[in-house]
C-alpha positions as CSV (number, residue, x, y, z in Angstrom):
1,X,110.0,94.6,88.7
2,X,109.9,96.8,91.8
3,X,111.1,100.3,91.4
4,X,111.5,101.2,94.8
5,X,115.5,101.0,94.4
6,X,117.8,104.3,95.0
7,X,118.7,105.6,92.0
8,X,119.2,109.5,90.4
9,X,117.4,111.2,87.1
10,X,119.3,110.7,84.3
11,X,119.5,113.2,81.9
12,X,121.6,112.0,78.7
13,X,122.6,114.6,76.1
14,X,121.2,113.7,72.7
15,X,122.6,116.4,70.1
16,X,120.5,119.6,69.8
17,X,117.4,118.0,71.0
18,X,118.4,119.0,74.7
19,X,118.4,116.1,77.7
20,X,116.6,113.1,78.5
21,X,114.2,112.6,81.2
22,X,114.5,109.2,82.7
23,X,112.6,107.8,85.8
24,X,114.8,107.7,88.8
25,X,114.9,103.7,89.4
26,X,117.0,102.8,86.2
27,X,120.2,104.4,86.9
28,X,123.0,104.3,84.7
29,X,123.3,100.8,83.8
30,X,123.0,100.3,79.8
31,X,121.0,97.2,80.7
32,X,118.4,98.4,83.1
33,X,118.1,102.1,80.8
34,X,117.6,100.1,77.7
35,X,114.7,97.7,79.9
36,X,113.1,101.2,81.3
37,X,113.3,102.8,77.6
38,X,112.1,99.8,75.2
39,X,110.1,97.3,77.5
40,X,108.6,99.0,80.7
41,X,105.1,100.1,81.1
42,X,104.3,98.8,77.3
43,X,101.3,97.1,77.1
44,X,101.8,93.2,76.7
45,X,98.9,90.8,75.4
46,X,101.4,88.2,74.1
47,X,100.3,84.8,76.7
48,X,103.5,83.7,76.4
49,X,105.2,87.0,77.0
50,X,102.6,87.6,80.1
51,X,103.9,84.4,81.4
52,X,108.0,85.2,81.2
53,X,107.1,88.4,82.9
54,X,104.8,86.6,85.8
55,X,108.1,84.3,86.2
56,X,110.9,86.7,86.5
57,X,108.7,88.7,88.4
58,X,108.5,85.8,91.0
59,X,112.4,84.9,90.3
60,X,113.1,88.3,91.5
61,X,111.6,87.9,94.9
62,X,114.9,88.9,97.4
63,X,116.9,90.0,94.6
64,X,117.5,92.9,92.5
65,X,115.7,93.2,88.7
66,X,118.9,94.1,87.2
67,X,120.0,90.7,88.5
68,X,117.4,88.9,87.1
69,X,117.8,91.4,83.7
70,X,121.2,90.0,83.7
71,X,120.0,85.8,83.6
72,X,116.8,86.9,81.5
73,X,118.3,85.0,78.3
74,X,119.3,82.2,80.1
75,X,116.0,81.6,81.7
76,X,114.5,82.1,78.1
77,X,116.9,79.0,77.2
78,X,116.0,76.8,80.3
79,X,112.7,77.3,80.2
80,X,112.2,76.7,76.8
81,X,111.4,80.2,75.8
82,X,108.8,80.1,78.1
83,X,106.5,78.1,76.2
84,X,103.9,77.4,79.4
85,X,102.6,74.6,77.4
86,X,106.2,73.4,77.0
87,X,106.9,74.2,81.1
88,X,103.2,73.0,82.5
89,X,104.6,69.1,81.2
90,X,108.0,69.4,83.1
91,X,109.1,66.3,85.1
92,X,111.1,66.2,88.4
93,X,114.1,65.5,86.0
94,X,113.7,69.0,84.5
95,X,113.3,70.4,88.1
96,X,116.7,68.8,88.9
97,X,117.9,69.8,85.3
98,X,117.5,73.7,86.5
99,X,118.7,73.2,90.1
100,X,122.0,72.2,88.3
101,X,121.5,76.0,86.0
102,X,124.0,78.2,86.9
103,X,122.5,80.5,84.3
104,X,119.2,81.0,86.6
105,X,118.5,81.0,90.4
106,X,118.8,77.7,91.6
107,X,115.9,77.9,93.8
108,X,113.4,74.7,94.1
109,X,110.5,76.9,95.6
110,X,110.8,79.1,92.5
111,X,111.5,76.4,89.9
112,X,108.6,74.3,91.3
113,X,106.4,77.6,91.5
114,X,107.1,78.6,87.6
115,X,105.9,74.8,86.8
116,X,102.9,75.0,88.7
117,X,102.2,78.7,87.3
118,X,102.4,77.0,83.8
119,X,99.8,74.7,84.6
120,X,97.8,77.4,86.4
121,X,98.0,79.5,82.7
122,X,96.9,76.3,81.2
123,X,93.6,75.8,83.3
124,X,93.0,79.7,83.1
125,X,93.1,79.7,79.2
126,X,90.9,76.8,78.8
127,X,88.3,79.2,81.0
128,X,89.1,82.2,79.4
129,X,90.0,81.7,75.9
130,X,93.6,83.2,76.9
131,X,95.2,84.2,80.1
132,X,95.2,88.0,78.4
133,X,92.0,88.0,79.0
134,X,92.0,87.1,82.2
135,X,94.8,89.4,83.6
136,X,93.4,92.6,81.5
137,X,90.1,92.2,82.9
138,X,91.6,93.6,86.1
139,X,91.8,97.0,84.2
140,X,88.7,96.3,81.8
141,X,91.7,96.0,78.9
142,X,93.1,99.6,79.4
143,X,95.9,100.1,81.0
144,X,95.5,103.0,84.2
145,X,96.9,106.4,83.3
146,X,99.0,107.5,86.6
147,X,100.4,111.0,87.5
148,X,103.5,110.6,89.3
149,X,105.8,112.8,90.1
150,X,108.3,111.3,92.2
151,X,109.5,107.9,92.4
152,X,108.6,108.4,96.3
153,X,104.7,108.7,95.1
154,X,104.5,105.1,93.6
155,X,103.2,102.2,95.2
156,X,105.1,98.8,96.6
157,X,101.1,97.3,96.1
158,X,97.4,98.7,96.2
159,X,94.3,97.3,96.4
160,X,93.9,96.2,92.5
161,X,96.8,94.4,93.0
162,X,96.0,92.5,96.0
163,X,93.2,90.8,94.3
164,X,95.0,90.2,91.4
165,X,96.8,88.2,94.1
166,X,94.1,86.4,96.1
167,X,92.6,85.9,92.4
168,X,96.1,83.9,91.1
169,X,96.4,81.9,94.2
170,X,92.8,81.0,94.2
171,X,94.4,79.6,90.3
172,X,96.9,78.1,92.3
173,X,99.5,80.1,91.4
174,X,102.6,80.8,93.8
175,X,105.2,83.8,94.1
176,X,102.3,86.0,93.3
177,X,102.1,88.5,96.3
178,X,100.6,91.5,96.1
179,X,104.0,93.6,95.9
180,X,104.8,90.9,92.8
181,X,101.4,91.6,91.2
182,X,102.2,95.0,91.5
183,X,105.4,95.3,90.1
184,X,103.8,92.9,86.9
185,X,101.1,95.4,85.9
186,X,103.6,97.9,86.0
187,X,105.8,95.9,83.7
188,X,103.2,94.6,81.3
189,X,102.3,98.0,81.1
190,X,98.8,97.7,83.1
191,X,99.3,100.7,84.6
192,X,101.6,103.4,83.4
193,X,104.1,104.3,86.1
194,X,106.5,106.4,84.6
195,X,106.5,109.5,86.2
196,X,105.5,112.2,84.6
197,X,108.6,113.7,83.8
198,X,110.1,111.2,82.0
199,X,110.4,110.8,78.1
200,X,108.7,107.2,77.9
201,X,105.3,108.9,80.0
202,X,103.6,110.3,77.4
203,X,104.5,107.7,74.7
204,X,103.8,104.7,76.4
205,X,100.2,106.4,77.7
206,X,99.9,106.6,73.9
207,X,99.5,103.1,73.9
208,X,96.8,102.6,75.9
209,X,94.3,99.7,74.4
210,X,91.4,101.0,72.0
211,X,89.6,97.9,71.7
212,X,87.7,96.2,74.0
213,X,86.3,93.9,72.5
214,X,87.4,90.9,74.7
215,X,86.3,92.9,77.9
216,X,83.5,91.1,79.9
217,X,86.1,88.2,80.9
218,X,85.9,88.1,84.7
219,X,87.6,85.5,87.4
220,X,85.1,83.2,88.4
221,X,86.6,81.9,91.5
């Protein structure tokens, strides 16, 4: 999800416990605050769950995240809980099956894209062990501590996340840009982009990977 969308601080009352940090790009919407609070920035090693997030990345492209926050269960349902295994064997019947989804955007590019991606997961899992692997490599399987302290500070890309890009096309991936690679890690929780004022900053850099026992995996195209 991009965050560069206008937005304010938030600052909730919770009893005696005083106010509520929040970063700037989640507004007021219960949906988008309950996405920034629970999901963003946590670290995600779940194939299946990397995969949803790679897709609704890409299904946001010329839309808003809180529209695509607002189809997420019905993309869950079309795309049969994005079980990439599941997706990689889809026919041009389930293409035209989603085209007629009013629950998701009825895009061909990004339908046929999220098929191909499947397949591209397969092929990097049979070379990788998992596609976990393969995308936490980028960060050697911790995720990058930043210091923001204004949404105007973060990055629409950088140069990490441009050769994540070149690296997924390479895979034949599509709807992988650098600014959608980019707005992945922050999701998956790759980097941690919270600003520094907010409430979730210092527990989700509490998460940050340990192991790394599965580093070493590295693209080989």
């Amino acid at each position: 999800m991009s965050v560069v969308f206008p937005g304010q601080t938030i600052f909730v009352k919770k009893g005696s416990l005083g106010s509520i940090v929040r970063c700037e790009w989640c507004g007021r919407d219960p949906l988008y605050v309950s996405y920034h609070d629970e999901e963003w920035g946590v670290p995600v090693n779940d194939d299946r769950r990397l995969f949803e997030m790679l897709i609704l990345e890409g299904a946001q492209a010329g839309l808003s995240w809180l529209t695509i926050l607002r189809k997420r269960e019905q993309y869950r349902r079309a795309f049969g809980g994005f079980d990439f295994e599941r997706v990689a064997a889809y026919s041009e019947d389930d293409v035209e099956r989603l085209l007629a989804d009013p629950g998701i955007v009825r895009n061909r590019l990004k339908i046929e894209a999220a098929i191909r991606n499947a397949q591209s997961v397969m092929e990097i899992r049979e070379a990788f062990g998992s596609f976990d692997s393969f995308i936490w490599s980028y960060v050697d399987h911790t995720p990058r501590q930043n210091v923001w302290k204004t949404l105007a500070e973060l990055p629409a890309r950088t140069e990490l996340s441009d050769r994540l890009s070149r690296d997924l096309k390479k895979w034949g991936f599509n709807f992988v840009g650098p600014t959608i690679c980019y707005a992945f890690m922050q999701a998956v929780g790759m980097v941690n982009d919270h600003t520094a004022d907010c409430f979730r900053y210092d527990q989700v850099k509490q998460m940050a990977r340990k192991d790394k026992s599965i580093a070493g995996a590295n693209p080989r195209r």
